[in-house]
N, C-alpha and C positions, 0 to 999 in steps of 0.2 A: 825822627825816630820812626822807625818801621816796626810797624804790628806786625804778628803773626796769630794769622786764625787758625781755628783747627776747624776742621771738617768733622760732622758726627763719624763715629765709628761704622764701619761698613756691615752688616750682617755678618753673621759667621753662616757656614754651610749648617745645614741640618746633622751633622755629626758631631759638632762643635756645640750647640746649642745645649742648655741647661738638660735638669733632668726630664725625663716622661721624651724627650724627644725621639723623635724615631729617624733611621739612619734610611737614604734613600735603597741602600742594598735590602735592609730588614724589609723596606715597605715590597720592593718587587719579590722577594721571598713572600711573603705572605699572598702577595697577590697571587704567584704561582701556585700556593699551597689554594688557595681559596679553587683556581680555576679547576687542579686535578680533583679536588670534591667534587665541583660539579659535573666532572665526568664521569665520578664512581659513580652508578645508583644500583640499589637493592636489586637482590634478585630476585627475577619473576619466574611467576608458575608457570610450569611447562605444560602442556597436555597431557601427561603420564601424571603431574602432580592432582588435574582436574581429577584424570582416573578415579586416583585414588582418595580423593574426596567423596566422590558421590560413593564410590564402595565403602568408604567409612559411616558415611552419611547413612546410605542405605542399601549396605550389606551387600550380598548378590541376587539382588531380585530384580528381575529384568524391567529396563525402562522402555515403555514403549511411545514413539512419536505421533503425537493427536490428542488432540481434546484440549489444549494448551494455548494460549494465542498470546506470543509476544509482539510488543510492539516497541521499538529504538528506532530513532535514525539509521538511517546505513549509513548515512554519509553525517561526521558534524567535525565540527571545527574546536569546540571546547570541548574538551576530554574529561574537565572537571566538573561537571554539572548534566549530564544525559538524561535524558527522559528517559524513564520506562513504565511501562504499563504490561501486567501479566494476566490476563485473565483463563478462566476453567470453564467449562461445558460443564455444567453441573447444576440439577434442581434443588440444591443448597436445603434440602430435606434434612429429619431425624434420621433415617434410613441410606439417606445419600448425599454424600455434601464432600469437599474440598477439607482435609485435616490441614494440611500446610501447603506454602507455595516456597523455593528456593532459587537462587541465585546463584549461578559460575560462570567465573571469567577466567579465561586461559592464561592470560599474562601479566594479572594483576599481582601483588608481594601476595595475597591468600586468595587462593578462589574462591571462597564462601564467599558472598559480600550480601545476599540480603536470603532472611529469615521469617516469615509467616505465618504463624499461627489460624487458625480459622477452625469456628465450628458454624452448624446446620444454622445458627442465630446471627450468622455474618449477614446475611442477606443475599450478598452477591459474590463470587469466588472473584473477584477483581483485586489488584492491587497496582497502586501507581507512586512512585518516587521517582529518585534523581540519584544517579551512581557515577562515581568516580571511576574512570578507567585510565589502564595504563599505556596505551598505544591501540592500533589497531588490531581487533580479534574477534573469537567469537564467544557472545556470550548466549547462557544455558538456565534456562527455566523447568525446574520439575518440578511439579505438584503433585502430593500425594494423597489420594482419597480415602473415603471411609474402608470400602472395601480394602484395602493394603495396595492398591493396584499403584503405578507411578508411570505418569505420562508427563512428558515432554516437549519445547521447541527452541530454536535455536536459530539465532541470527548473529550473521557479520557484521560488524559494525569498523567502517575504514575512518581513522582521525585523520584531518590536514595536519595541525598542529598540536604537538602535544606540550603541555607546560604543566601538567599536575605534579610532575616531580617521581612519579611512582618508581 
């Protein structure tokens, strides 16, 4: 008498398969959806939008360049983490001292990106953190003094790579 084996049952395609399965066309759809995402990204500030920040910021009173000393890399590689350091000419007196210091990037999603307060009891008109940027540009430091006056300086900053997403 001759047996007959059976062989286990073959897999079925991914289309075939119970439920939750996902179909090989569904998965390259979605991949295709996933990749045009990452080709949209927000849109960044123009120089016209800088404009008209610092005019909102502080009206039309002229900014003059000096007294200011920013310090960035010109050159860096991580876009997500930048050093900066801004500091003011200023005898940080009752009489004369540093009110605020500000922050603009040309091509970041908002150019505002840093804020400072400071009175005569700061000590020193210095400020140093770390900023996120969104490509290669320039960014803009005004500080505004007790007198109302507002100076300024300004560096380029060129990324190798950029990966923050902005």
């Amino acid at each position: 008498m001759t047996r007959l084996v059976r062989s286990p049952p073959s897999p079925q395609p991914l289309s075939r398969q119970g439920r939750g399965a996902v179909s090989r066309r569904a998965a390259l759809r979605a991949l295709a959806a996933g990749v045009c995402l990452l080709a949209v990204r927000p849109a960044r500030a123009a120089a016209e939008e800088v404009a008209a920040a610092l005019r909102e910021t502080f009206g039309e009173r002229p900014i003059t360049p000096g007294k200011v000393v920013l310090e960035l890399p010109k050159l860096t590689e991580n876009d997500a983490v930048v050093p900066v350091t801004v500091s003011v000419d200023s005898p940080m007196t009752e009489r004369d001292y540093v009110k605020s210091i500000h922050l603009f990037a040309e091509k970041n999603p908002l150019p505002r990106i840093l804020e400072v307060q400071l009175g005569p009891s700061s000590g020193k008109a210095r400020v140093a953190s770390r900023i996120r940027i969104a490509d290669s540009q320039q960014i803009t430091a005004v500080a505004v003094l007790s007198d109302g006056t507002l100076w300024s300086a300004a560096v380029q900053v060129e990324v190798t790579v950029t990966g923050c997403g902005l």
